[in-house]
N, CA, C and O atoms as a GROMACS GRO file, in nm:
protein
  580
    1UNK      N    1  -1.851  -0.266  -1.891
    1UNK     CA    2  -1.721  -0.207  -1.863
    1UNK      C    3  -1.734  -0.109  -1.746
    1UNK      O    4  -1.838  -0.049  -1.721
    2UNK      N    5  -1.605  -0.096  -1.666
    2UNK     CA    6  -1.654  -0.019  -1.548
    2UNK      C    7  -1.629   0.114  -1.598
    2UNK      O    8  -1.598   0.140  -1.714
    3UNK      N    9  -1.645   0.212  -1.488
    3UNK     CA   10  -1.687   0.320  -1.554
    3UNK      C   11  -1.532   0.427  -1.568
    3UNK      O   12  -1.518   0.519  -1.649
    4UNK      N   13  -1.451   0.390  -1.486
    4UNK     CA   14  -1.313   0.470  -1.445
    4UNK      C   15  -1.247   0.452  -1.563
    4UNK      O   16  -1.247   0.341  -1.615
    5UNK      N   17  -1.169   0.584  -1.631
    5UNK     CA   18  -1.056   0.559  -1.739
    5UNK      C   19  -0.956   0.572  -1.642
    5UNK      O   20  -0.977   0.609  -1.527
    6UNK      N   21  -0.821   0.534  -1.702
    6UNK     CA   22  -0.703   0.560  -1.608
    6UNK      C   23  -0.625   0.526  -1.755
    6UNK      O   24  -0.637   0.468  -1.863
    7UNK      N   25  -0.522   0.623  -1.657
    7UNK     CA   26  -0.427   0.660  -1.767
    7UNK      C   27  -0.251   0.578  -1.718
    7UNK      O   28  -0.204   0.595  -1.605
    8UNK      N   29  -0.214   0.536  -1.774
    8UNK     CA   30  -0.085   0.467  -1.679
    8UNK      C   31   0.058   0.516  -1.760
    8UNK      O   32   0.077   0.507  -1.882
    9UNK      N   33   0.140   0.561  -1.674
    9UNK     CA   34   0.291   0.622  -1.757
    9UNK      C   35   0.431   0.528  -1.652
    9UNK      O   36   0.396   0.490  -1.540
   10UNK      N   37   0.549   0.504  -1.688
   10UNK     CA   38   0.624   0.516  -1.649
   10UNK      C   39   0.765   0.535  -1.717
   10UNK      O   40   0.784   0.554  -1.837
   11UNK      N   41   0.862   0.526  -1.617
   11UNK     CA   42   1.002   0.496  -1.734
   11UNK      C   43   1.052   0.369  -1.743
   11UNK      O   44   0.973   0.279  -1.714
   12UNK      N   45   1.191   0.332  -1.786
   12UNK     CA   46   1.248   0.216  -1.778
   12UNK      C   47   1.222   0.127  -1.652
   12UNK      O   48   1.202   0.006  -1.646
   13UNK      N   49   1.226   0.213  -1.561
   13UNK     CA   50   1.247   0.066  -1.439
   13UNK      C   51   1.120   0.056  -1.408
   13UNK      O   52   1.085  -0.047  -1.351
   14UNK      N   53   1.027   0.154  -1.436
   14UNK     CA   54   0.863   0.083  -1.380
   14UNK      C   55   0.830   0.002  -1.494
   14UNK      O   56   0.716  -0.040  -1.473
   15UNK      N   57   0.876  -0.045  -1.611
   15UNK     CA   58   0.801  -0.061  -1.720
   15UNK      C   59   0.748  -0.199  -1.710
   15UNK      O   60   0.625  -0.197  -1.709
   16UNK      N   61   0.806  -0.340  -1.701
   16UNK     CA   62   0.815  -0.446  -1.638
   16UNK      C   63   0.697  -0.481  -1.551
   16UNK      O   64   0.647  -0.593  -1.538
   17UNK      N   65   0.656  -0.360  -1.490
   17UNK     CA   66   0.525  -0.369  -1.373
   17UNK      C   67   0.434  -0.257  -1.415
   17UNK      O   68   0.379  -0.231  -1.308
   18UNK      N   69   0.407  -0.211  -1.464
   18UNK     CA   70   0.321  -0.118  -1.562
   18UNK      C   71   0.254  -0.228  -1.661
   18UNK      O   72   0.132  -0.228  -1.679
   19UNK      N   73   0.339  -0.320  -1.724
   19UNK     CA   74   0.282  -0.393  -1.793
   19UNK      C   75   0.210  -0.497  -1.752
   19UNK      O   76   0.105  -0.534  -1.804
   20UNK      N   77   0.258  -0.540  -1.669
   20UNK     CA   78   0.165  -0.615  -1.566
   20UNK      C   79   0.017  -0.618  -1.504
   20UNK      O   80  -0.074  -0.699  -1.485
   21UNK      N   81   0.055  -0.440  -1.475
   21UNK     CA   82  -0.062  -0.355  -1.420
   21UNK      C   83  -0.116  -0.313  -1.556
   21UNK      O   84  -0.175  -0.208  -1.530
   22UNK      N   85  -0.126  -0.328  -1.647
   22UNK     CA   86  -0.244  -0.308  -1.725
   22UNK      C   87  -0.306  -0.371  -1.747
   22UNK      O   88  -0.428  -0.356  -1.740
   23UNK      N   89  -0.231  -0.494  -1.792
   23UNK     CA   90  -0.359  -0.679  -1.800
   23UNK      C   91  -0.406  -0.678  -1.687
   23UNK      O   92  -0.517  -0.732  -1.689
   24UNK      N   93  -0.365  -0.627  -1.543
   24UNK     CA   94  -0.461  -0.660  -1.431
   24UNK      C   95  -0.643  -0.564  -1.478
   24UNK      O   96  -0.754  -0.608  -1.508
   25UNK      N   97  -0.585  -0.417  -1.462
   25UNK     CA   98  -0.667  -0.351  -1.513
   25UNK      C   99  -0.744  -0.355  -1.608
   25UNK      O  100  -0.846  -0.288  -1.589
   26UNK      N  101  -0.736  -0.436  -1.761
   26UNK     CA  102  -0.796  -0.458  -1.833
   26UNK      C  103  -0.877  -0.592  -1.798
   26UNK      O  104  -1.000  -0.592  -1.812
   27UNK      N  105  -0.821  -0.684  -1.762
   27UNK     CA  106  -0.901  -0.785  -1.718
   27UNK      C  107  -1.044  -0.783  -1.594
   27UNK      O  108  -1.132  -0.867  -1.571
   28UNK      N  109  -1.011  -0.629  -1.526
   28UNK     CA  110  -1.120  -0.604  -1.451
   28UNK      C  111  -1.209  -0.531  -1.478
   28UNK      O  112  -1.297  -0.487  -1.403
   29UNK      N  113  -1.179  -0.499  -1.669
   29UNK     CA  114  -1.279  -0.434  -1.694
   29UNK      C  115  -1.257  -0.262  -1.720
   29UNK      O  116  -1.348  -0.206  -1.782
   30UNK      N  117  -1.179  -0.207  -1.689
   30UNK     CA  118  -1.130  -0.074  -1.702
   30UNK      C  119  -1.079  -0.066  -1.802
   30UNK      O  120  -1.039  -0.166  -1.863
   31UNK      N  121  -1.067   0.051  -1.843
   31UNK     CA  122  -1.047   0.136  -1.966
   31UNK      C  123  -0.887   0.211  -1.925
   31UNK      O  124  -0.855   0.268  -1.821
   32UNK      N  125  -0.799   0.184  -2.055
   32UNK     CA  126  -0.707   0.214  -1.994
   32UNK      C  127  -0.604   0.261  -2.090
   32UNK      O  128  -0.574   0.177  -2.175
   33UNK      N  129  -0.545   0.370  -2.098
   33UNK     CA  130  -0.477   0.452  -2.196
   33UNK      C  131  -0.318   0.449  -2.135
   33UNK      O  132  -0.298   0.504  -2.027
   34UNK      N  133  -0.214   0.387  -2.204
   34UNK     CA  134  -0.071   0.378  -2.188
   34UNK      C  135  -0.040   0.477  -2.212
   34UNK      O  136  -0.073   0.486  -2.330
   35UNK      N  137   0.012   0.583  -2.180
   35UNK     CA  138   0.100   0.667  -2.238
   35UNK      C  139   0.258   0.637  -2.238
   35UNK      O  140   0.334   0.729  -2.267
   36UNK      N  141   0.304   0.516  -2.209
   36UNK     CA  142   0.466   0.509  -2.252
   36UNK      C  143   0.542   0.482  -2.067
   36UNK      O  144   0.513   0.495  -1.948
   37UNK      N  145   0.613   0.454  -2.127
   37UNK     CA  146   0.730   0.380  -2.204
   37UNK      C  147   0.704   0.279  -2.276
   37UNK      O  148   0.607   0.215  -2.234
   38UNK      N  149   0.778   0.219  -2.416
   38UNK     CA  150   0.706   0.090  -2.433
   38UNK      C  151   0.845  -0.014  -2.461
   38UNK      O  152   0.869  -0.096  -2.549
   39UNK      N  153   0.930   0.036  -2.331
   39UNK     CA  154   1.082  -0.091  -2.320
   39UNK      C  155   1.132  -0.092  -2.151
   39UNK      O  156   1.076  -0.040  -2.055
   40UNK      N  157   1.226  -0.151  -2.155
   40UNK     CA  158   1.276  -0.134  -2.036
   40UNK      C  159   1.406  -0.011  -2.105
   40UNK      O  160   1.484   0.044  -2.026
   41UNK      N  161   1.409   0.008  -2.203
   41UNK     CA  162   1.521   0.151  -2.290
   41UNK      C  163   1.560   0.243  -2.148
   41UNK      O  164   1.476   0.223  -2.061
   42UNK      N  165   1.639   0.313  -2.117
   42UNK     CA  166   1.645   0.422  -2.076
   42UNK      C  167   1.616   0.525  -2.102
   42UNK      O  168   1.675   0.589  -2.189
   43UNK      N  169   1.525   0.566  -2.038
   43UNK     CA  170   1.431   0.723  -2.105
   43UNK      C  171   1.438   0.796  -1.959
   43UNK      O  172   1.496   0.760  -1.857
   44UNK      N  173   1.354   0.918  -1.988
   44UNK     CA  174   1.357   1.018  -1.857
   44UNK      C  175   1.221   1.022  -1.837
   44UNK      O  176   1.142   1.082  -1.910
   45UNK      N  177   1.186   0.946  -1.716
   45UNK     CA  178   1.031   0.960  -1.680
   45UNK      C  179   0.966   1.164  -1.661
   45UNK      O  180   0.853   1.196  -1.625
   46UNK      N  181   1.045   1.234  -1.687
   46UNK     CA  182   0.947   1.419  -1.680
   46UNK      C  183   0.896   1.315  -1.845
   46UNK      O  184   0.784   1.267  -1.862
   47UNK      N  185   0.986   1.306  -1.920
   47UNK     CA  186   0.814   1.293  -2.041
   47UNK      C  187   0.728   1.227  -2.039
   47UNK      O  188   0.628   1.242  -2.109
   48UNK      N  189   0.746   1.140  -1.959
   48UNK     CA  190   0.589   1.037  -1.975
   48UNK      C  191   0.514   1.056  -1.861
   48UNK      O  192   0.401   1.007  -1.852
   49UNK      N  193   0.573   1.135  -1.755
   49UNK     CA  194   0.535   1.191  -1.627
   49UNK      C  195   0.434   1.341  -1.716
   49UNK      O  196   0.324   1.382  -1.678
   50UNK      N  197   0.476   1.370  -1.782
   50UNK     CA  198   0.431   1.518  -1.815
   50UNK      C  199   0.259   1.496  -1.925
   50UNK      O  200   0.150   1.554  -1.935
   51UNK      N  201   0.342   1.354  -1.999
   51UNK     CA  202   0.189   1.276  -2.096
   51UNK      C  203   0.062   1.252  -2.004
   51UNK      O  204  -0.053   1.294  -2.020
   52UNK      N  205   0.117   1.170  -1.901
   52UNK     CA  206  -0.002   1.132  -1.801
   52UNK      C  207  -0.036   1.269  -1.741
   52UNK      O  208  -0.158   1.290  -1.746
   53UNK      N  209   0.019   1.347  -1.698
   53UNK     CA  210  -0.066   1.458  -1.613
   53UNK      C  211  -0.173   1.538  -1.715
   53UNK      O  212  -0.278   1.591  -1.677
   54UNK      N  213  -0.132   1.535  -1.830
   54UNK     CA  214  -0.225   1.630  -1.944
   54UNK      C  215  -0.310   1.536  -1.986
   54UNK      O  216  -0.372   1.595  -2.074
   55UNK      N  217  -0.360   1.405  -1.977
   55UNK     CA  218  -0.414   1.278  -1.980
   55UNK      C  219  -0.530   1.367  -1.879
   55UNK      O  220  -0.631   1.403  -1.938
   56UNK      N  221  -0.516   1.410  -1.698
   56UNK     CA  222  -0.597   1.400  -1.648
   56UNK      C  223  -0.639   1.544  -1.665
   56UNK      O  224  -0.759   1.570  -1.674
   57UNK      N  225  -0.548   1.639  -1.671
   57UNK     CA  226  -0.564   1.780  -1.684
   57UNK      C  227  -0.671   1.822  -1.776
   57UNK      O  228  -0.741   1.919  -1.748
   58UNK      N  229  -0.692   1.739  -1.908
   58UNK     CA  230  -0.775   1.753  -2.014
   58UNK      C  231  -0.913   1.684  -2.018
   58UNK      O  232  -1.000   1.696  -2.104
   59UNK      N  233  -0.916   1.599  -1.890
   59UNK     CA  234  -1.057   1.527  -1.881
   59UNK      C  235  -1.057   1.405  -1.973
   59UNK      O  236  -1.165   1.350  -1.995
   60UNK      N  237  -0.947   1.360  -2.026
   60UNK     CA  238  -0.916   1.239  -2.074
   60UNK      C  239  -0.965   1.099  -2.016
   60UNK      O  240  -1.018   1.004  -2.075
   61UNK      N  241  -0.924   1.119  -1.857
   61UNK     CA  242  -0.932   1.008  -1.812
   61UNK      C  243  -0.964   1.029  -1.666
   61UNK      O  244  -0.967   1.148  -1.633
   62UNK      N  245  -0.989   0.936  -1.565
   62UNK     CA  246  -1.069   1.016  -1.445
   62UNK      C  247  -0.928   0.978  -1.318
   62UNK      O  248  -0.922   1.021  -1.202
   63UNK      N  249  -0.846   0.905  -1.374
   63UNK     CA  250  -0.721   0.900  -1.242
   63UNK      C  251  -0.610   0.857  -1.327
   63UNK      O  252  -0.619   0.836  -1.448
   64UNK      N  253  -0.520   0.847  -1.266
   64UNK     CA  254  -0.346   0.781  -1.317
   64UNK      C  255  -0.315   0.695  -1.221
   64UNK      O  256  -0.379   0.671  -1.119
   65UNK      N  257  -0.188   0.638  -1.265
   65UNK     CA  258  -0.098   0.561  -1.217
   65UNK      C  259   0.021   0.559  -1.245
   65UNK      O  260   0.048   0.454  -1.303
   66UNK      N  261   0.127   0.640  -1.228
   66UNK     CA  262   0.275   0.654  -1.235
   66UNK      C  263   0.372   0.575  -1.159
   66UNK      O  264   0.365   0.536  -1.042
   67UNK      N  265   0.500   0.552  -1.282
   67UNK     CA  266   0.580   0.422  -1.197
   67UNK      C  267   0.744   0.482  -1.230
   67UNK      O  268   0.787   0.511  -1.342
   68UNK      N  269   0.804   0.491  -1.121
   68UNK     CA  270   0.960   0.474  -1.193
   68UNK      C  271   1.031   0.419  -1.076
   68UNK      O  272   0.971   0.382  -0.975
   69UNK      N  273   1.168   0.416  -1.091
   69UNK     CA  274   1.271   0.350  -0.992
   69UNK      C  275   1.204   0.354  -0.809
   69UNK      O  276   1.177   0.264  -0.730
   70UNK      N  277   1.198   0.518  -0.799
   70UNK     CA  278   1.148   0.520  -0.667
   70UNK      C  279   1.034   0.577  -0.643
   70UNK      O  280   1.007   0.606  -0.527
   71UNK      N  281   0.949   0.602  -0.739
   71UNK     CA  282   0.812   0.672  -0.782
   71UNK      C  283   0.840   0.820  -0.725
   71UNK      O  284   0.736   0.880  -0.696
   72UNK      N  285   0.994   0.908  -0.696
   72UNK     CA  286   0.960   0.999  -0.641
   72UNK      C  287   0.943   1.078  -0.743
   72UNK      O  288   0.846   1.154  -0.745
   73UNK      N  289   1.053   1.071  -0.866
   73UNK     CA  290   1.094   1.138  -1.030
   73UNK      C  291   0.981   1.176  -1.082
   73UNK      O  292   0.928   1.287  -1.088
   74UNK      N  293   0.957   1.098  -1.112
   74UNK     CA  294   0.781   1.110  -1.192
   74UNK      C  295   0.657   1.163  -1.087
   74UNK      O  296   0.566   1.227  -1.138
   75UNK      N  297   0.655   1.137  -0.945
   75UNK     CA  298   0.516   1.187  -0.865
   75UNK      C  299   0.583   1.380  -0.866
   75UNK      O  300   0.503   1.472  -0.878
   76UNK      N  301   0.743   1.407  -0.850
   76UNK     CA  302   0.747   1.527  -0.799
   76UNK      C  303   0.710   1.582  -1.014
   76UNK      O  304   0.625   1.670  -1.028
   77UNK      N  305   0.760   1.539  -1.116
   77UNK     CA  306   0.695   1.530  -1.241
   77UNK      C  307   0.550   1.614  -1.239
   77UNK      O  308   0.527   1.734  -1.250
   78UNK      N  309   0.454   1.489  -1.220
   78UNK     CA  310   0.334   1.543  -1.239
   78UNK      C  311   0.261   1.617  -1.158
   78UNK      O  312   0.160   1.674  -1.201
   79UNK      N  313   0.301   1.628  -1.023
   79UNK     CA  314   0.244   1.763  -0.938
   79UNK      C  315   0.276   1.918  -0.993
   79UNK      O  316   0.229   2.026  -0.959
   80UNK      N  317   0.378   1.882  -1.095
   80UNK     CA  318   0.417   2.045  -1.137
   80UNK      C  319   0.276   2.062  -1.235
   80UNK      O  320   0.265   2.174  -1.285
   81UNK      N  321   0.211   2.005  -1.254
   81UNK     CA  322   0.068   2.012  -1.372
   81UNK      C  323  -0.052   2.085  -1.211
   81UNK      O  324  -0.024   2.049  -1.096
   82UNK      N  325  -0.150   2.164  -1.232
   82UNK     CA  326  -0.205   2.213  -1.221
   82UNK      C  327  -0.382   2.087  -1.178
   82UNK      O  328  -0.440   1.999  -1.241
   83UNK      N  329  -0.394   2.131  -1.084
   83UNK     CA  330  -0.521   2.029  -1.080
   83UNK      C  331  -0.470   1.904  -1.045
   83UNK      O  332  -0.569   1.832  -1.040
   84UNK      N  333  -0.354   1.825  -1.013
   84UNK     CA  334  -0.303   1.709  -1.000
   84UNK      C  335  -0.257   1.715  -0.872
   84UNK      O  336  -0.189   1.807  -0.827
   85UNK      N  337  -0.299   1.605  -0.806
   85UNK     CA  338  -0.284   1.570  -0.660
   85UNK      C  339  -0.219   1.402  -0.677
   85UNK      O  340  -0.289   1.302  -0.656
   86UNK      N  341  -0.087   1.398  -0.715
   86UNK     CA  342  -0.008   1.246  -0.655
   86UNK      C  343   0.040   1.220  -0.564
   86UNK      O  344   0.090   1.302  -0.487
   87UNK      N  345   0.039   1.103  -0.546
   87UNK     CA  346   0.069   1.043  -0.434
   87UNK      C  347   0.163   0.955  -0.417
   87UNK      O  348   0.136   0.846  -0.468
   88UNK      N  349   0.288   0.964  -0.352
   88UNK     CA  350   0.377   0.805  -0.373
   88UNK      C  351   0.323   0.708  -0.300
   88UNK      O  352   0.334   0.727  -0.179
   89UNK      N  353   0.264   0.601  -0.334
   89UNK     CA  354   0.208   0.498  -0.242
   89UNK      C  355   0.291   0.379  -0.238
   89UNK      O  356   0.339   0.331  -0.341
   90UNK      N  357   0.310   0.334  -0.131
   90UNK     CA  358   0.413   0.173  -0.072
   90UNK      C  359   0.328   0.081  -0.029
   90UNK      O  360   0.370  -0.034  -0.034
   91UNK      N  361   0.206   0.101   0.018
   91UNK     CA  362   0.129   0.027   0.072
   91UNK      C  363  -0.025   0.104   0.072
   91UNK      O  364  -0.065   0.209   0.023
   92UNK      N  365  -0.091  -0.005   0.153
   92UNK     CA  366  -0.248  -0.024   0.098
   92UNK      C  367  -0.281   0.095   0.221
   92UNK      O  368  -0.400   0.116   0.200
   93UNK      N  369  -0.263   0.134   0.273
   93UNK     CA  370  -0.319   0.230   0.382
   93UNK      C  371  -0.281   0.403   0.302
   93UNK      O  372  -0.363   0.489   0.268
   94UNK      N  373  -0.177   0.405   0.296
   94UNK     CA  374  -0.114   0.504   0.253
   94UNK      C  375  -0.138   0.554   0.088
   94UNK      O  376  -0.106   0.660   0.034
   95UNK      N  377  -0.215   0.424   0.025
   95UNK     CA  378  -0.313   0.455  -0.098
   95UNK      C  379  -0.446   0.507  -0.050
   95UNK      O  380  -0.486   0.624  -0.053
   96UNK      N  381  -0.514   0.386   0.000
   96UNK     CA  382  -0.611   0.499   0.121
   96UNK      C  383  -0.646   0.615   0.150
   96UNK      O  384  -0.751   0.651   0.095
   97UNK      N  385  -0.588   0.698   0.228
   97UNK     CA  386  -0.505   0.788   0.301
   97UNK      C  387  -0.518   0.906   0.168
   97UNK      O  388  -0.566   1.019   0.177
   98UNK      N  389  -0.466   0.847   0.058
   98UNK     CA  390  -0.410   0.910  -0.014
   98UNK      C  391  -0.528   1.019  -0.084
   98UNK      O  392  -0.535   1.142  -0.079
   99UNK      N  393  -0.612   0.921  -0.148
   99UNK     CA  394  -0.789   0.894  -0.176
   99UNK      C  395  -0.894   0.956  -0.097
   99UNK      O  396  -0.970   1.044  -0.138
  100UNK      N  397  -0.892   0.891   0.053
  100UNK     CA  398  -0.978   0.946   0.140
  100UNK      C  399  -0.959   1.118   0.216
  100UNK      O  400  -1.040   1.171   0.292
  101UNK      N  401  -0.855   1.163   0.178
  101UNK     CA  402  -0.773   1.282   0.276
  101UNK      C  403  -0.745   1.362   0.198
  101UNK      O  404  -0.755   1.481   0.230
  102UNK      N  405  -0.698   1.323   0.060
  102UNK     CA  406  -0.562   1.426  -0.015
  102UNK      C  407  -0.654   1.425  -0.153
  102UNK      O  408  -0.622   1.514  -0.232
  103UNK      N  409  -0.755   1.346  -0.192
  103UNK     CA  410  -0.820   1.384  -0.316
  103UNK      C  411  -0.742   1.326  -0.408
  103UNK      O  412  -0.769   1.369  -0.520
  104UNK      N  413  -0.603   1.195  -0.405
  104UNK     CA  414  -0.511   1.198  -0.472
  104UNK      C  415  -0.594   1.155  -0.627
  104UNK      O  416  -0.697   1.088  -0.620
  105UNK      N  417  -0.547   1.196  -0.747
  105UNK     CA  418  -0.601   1.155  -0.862
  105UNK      C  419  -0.465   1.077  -0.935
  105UNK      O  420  -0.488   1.048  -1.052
  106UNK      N  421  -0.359   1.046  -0.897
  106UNK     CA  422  -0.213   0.993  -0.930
  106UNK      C  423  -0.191   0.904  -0.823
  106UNK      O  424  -0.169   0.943  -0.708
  107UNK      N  425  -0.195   0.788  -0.855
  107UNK     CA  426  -0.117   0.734  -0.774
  107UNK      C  427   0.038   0.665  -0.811
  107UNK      O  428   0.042   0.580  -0.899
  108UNK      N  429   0.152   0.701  -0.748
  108UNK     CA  430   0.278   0.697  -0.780
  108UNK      C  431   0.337   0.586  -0.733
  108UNK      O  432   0.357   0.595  -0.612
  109UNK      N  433   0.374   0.485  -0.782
  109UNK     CA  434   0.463   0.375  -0.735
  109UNK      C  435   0.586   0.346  -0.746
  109UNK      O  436   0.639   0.358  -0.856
  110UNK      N  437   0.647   0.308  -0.657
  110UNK     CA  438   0.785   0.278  -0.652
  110UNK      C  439   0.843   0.123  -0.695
  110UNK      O  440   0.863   0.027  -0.622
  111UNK      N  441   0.860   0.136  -0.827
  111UNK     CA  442   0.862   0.016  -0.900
  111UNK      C  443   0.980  -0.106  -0.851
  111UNK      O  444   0.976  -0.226  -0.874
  112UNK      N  445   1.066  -0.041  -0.791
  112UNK     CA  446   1.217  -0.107  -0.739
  112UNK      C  447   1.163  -0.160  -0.612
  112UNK      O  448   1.187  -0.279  -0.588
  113UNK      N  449   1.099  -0.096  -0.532
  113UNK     CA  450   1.067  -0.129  -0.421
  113UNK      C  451   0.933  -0.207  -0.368
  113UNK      O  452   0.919  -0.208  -0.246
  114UNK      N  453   0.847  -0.263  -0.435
  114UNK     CA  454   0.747  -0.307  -0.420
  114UNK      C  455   0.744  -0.427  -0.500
  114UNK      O  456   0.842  -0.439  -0.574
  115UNK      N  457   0.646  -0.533  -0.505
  115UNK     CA  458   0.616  -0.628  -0.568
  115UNK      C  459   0.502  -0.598  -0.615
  115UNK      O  460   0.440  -0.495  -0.591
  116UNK      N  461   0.451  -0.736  -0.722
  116UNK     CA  462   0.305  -0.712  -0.816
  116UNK      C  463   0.215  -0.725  -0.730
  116UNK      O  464   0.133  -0.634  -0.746
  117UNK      N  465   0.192  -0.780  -0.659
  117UNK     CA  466   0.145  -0.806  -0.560
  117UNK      C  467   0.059  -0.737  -0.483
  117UNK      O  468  -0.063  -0.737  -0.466
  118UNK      N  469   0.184  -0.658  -0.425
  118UNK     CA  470   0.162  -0.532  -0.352
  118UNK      C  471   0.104  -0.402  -0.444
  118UNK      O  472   0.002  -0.334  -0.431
  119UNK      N  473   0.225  -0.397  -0.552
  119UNK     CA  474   0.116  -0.293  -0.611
  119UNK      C  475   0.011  -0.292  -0.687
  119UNK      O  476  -0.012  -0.195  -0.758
  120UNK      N  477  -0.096  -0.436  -0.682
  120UNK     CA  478  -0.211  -0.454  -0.719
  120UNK      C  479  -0.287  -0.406  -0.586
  120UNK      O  480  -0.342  -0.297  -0.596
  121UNK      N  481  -0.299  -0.485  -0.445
  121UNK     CA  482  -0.332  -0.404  -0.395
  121UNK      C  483  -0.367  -0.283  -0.331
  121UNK      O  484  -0.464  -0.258  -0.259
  122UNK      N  485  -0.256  -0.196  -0.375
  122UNK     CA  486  -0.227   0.001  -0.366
  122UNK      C  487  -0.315   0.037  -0.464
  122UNK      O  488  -0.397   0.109  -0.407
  123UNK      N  489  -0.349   0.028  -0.595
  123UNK     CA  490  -0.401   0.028  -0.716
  123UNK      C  491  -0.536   0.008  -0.683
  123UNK      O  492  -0.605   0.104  -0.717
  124UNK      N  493  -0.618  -0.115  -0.610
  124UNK     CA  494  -0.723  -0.148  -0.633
  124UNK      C  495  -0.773  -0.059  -0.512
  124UNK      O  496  -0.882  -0.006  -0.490
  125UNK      N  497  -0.690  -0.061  -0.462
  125UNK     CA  498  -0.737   0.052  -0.305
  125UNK      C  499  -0.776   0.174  -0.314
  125UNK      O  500  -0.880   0.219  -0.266
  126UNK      N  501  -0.648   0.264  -0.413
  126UNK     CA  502  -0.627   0.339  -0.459
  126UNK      C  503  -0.802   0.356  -0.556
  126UNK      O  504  -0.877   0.452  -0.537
  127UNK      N  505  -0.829   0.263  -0.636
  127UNK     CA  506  -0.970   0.329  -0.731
  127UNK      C  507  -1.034   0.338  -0.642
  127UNK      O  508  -1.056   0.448  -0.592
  128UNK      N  509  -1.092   0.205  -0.584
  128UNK     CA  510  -1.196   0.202  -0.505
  128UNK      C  511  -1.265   0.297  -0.398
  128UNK      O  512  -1.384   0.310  -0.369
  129UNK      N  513  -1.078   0.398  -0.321
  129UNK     CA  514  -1.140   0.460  -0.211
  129UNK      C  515  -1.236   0.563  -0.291
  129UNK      O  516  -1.254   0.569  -0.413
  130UNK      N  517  -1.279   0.624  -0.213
  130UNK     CA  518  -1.381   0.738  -0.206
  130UNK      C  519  -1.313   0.888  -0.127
  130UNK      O  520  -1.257   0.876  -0.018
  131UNK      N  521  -1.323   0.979  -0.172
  131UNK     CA  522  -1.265   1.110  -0.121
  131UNK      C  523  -1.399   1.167   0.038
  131UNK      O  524  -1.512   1.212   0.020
  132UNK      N  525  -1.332   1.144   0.173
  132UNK     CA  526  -1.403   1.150   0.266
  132UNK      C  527  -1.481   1.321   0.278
  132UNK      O  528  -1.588   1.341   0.334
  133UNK      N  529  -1.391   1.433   0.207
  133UNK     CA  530  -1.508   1.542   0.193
  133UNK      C  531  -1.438   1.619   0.319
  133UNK      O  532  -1.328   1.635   0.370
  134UNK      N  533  -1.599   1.663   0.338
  134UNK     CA  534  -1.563   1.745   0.506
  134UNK      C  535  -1.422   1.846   0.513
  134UNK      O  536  -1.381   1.911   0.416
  135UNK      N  537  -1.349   1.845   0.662
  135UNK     CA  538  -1.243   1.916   0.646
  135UNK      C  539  -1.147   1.904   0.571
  135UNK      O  540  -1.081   2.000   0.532
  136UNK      N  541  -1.120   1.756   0.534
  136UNK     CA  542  -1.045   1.774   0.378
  136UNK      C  543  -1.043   1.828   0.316
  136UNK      O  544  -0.935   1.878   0.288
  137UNK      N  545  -1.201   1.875   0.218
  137UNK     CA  546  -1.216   1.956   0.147
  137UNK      C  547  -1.113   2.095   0.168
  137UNK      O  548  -1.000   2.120   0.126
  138UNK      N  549  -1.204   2.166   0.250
  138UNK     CA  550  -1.091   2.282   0.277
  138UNK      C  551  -0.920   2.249   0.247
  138UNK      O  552  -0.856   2.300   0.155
  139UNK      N  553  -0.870   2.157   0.341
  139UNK     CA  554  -0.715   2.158   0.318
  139UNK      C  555  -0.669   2.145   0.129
  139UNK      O  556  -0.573   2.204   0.078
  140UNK      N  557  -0.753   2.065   0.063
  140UNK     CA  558  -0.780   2.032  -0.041
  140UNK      C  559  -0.741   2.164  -0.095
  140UNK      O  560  -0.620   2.188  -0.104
  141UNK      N  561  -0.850   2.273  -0.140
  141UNK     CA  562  -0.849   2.406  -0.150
  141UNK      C  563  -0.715   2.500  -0.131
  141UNK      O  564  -0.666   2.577  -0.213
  142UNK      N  565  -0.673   2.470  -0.003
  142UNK     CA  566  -0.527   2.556   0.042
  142UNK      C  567  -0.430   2.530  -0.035
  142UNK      O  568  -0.330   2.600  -0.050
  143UNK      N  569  -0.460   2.394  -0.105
  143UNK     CA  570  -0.270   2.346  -0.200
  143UNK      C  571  -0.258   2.419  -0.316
  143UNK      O  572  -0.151   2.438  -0.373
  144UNK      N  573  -0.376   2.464  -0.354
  144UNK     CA  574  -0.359   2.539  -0.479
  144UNK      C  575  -0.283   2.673  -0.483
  144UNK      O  576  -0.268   2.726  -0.373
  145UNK      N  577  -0.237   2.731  -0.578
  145UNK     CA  578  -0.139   2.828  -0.540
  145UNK      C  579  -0.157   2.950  -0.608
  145UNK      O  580  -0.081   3.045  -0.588
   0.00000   0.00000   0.00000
């Protein structure tokens, strides 16, 4: 089994592709903790936005993956948690980016706007990168408040 837990949350409109994205994830071997939604129901992604951030806050799990209509609800959600760096990602560079620069430990998707497709590749990008260090670091440091 690989070694990354990840924790995955969304609301109604990510739910559809959350579910998706977990058989991907489980089938590659990762370890992987739902915290909710478990319909397409109408719910308010701050609670399942708020489950996943205390998921990473507590050493539960070593990254996330958040989903709702436009991934903004839920990414501006779990940045209010302490220690959490998300990211809205649309594409594979800007997951990247996200990873290599920003330390992101969330990555946020925009469930309306993307395909499975696409957000398998943001996802696999998203684990894989590596945090580049160096002057990052520092900027890293400054977000805290």
């Amino acid at each position: 089994m690989k070694e990354k837990k990840i924790a995955i949350a969304s609301d109604h409109a990510g739910y559809v592709l959350k579910e998706k994205i977990i058989k991907y994830l489980i089938n590659e071997q990762y370890k992987v903790k739902d915290v909710g939604t478990d319909s397409e129901e109408s719910v308010d992604y701050p609670d399942f936005g708020h489950l996943l951030a205390k998921e990473i806050e507590t050493g539960n799990v070593d990254m996330g993956i958040s989903l709702c209509g436009s991934g903004n609800g839920i990414n501006m959600t779990v940045n209010k948690h302490s220690g959490i760096r998300s990211a809205l990602c649309w594409n594979e560079e800007i997951s990247r980016l996200a990873r290599a620069h920003n330390k992101a430990n969330i990555c946020s998707l925009p469930a309306r706007f993307i395909n499975y497709e696409t957000a398998i590749l943001i996802i696999k990008t998203f684990i894989e990168t590596k945090f580049d260090g160096g002057r990052h670091e520092r900027r890293i440091e400054k977000i805290k408040y």
